[in-house]
C-alpha positions in Angstrom: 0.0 0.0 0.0 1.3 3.5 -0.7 0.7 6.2 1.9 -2.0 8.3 -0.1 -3.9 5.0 0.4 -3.4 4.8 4.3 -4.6 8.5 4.5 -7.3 7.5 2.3 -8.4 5.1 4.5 -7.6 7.1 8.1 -9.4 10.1 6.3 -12.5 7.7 6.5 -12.7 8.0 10.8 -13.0 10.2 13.3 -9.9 12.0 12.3 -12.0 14.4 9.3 -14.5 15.3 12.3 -13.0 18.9 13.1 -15.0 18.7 16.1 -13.2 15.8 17.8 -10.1 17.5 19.5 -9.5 13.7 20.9 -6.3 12.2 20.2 -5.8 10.0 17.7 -3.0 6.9 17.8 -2.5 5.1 14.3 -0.4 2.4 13.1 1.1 1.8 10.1 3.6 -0.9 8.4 6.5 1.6 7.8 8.8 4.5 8.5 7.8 5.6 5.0 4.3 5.9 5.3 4.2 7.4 8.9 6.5 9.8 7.3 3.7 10.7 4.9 1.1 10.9 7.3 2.8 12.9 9.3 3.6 15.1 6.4 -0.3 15.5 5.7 -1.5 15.9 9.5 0.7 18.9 10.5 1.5 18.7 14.4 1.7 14.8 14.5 4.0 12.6 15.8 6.0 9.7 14.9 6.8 7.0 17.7 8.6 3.9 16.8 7.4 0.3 18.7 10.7 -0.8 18.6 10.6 -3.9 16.9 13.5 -5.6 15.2 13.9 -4.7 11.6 14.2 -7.6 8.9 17.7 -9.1 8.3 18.4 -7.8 4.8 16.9 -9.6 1.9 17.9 -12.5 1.6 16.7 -15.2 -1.4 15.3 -18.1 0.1 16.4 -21.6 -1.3 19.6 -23.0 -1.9 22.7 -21.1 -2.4 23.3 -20.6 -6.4 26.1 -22.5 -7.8 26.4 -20.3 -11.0 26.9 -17.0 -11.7 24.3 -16.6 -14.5 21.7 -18.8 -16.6 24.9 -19.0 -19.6 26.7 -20.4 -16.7 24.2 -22.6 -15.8 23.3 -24.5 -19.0 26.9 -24.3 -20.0 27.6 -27.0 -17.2 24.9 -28.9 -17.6 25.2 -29.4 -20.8 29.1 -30.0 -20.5 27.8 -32.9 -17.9 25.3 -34.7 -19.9 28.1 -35.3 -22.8 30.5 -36.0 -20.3 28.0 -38.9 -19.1 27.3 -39.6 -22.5 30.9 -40.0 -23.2 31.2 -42.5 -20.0 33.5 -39.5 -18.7 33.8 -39.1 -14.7 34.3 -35.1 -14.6 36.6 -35.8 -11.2 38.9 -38.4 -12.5 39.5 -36.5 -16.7 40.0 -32.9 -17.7 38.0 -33.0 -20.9 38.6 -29.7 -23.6 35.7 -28.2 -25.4 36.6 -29.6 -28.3 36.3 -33.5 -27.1 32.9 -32.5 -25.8 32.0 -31.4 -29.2 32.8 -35.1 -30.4 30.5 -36.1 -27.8 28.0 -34.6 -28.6 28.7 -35.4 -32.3 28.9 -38.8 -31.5 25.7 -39.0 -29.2 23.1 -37.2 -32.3 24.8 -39.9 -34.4 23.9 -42.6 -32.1 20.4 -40.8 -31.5 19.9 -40.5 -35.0 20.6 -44.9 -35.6 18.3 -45.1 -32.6 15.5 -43.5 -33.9 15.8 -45.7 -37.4 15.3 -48.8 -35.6 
């Protein structure tokens, strides 16, 4: 909610009644909006509850193991011809260009598969 729509919705009480010199105690969700308030009622105050603010946002899930998408689908697809190959990625270093054989290898082999 954006704070014209929280003083829409306080200007809907008692507050609009110039005749009620009561005082009036609102809360809102944010620093930001009781800012604005404030800056539409002259004379109010702002008084904190003291709770603890959020820790800083922080992506839920697990930790990413690549920097980007490119990243991403590089290594995957780098692992599925190194399977395909019968390649254990912790026992060879394997260039680009055998994984291009691979995968040369493996639409070959899909290709005779998909005659039979």
């Amino acid at each position: 909610m954006t704070g014209h729509t929280i003083y829409q919705a306080l200007s809907r009480t008692s507050i609009r009644d110039p005749d009620n010199n009561n005082i009036k105690h609102w809360v809102v969700a944010d620093k930001a909006t009781a800012d604005y308030i404030a800056s539409v009622y002259p004379g109010s105050t702002i008084n904190s509850f003291g709770l603890l603010m959020p820790a800083a946002c922080v992506r839920p899930g697990r930790p990413r193991l690549h920097e980007n998408s490119y990243e991403r689908k590089k290594a995957s697809k780098e692992k599925k011809l190194m399977m395909i190959a019968g390649l254990d990625r912790d026992l060879f270093f394997v260039h680009d260009d055998d994984l291009q054989v691979a995968n040369q290898v493996n639409k070959k082999k899909r290709r005779f598969i998909y005659r039979a």
